[in-house]
KEVO-257549 format. One record per residue (C-alpha): residue in one letter; x, y, z; residue number from 0. Coordinates in nm, 3 decimals. Example, Ala and Ser with C-alpha at 12.3 -4.5 7.8 and 13.67 -1.06 7.14 Angstrom:
REM KEVO-257549
res, c1, c2, c3, n
a, 1.230, -0.450, 0.780, 0
s, 1.367, -0.106, 0.714, 1
***
This chain:
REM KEVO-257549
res, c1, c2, c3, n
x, 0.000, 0.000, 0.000, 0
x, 0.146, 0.320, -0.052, 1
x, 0.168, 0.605, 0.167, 2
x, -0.131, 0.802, -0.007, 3
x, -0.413, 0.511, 0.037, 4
x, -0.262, 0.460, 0.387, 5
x, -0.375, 0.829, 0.442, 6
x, -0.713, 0.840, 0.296, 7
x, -0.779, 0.547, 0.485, 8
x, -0.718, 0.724, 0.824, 9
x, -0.934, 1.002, 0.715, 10
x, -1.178, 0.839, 0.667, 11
x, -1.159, 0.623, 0.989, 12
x, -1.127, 1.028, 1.143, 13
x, -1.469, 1.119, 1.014, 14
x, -1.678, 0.822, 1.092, 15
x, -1.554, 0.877, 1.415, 16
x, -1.602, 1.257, 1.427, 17
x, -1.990, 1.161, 1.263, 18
x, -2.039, 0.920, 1.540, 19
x, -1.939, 1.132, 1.841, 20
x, -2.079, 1.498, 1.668, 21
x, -2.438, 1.204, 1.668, 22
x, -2.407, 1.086, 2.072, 23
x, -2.364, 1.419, 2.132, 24
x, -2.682, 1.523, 2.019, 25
x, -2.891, 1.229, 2.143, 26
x, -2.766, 1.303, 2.468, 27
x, -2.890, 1.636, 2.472, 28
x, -3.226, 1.506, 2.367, 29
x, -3.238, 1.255, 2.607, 30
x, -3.198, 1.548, 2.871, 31
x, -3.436, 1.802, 2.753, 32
x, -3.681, 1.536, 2.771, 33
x, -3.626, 1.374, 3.096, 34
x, -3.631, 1.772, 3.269, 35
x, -3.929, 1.921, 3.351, 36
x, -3.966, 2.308, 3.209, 37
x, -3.910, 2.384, 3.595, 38
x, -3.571, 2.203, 3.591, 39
x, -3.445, 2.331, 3.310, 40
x, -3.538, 2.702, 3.311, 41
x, -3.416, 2.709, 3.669, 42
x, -3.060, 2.562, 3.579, 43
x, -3.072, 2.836, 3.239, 44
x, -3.149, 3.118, 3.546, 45
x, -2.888, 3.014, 3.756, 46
x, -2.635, 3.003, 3.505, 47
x, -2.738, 3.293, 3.319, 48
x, -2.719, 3.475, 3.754, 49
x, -2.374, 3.335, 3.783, 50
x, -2.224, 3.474, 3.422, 51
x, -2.396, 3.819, 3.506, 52
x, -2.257, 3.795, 3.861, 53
x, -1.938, 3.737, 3.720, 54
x, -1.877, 3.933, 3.474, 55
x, -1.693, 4.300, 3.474, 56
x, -1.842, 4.623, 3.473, 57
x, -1.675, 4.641, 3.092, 58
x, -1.786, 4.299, 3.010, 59
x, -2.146, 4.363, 3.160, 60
x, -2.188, 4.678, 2.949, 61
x, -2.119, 4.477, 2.639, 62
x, -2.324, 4.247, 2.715, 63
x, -2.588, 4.386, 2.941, 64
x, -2.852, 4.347, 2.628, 65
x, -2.769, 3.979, 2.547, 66
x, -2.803, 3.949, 2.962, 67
x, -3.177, 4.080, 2.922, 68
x, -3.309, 3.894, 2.655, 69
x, -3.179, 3.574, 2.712, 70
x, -3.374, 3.564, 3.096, 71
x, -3.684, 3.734, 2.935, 72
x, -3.624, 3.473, 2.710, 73
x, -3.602, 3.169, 2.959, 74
x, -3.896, 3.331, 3.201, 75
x, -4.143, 3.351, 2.902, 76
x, -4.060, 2.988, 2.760, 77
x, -4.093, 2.865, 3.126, 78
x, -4.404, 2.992, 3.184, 79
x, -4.570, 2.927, 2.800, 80
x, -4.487, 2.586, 2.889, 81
x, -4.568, 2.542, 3.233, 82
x, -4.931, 2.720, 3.201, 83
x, -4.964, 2.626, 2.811, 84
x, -5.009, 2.980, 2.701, 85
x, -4.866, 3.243, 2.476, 86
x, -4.709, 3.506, 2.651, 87
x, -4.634, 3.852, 2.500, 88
x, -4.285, 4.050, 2.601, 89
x, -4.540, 4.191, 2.905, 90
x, -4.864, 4.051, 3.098, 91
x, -5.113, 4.296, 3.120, 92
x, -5.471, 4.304, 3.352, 93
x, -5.669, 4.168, 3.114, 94
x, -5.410, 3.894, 3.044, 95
x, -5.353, 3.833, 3.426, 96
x, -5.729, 3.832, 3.491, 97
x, -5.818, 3.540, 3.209, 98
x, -5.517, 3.319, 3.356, 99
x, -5.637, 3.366, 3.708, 100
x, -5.992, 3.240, 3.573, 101
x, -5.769, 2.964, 3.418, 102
x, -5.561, 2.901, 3.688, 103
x, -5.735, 2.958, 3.994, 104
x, -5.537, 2.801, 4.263, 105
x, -5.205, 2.949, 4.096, 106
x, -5.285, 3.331, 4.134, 107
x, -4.995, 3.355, 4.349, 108
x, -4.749, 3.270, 4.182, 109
x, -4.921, 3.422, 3.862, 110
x, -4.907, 3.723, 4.031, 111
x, -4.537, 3.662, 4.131, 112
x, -4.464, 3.669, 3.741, 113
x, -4.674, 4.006, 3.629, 114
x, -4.461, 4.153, 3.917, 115
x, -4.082, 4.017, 3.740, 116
x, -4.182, 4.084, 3.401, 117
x, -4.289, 4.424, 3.504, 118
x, -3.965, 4.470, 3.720, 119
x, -3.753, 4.359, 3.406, 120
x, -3.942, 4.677, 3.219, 121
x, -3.817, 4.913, 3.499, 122
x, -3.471, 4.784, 3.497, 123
x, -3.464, 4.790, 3.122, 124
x, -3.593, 5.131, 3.115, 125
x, -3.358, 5.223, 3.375, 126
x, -3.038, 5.130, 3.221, 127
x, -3.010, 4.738, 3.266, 128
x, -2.779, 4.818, 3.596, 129
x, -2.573, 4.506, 3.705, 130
x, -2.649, 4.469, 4.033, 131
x, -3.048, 4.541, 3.922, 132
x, -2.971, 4.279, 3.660, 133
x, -2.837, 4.051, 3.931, 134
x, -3.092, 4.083, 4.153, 135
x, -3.304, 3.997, 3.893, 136
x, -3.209, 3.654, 3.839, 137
x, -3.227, 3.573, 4.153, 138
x, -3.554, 3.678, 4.193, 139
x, -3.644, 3.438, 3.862, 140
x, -3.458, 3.219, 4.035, 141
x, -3.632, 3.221, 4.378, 142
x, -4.021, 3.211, 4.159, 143
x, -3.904, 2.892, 3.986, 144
x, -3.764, 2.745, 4.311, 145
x, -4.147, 2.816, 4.446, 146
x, -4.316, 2.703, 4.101, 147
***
């Protein structure tokens, strides 16, 4: 064999095994968004999303304070569409908040608990997406999941 098929021959071994690993890879994260309950898994997106804000430095943050925002708007509205099995616009409003209390009866707490973040996230946005406000505000997602 000459040097040239010996060398084809390991590329090609290279990408089946690339294909094969690049494939577990992915039914593995399958296998875990299904087994986690929208709970679990906007709680451990909160968290992380708490610690990276937490972490980051005032010049990092200001790059970034946007990005911050949407993605736990992003996480709090895909929680609750799923846990309640709604559409939720970028704010809850009365008239919203009064049909899912008619829906959800027994869960106007909590219900309540989210009109009250998503309308804090407003003020924060409006006031400048602060880091520490920012901060704060994860854990408060954090703490209404923990309670959900």
């Amino acid at each position: 064999m000459s040097i040239a098929t010996i060398l084809i021959m390991c590329a090609a071994i290279l990408a089946v095994t690339a294909a094969t690993v690049i494939a577990v890879k992915r039914q593995n994260s399958r296998v875990r968004d299904i087994t986690t309950t929208p709970e679990e898994r906007a709680l451990m997106q909160a968290r992380s999303l708490g610690e990276r804000v937490s972490a980051a430095s005032p010049a990092q943050y200001r790059r970034s304070a946007q990005r911050y925002f949407k993605r736990l708007k992003t996480i709090m509205v895909v929680y609750f569409k799923e846990r309640y099995d709604i559409t939720v616009r970028d704010t809850i409003d009365a008239g919203t908040m009064s049909l899912l209390t008619q829906r959800f009866s027994a869960k106007r707490e909590i219900l309540e608990k989210h009109r009250d973040l998503f309308t804090e996230m407003e003020q924060v946005k409006q006031a400048g997406l602060d880091q520490s406000a920012m901060h704060l505000l994860c854990e408060k997602s954090v703490a209404l999941l923990e309670t959900a």
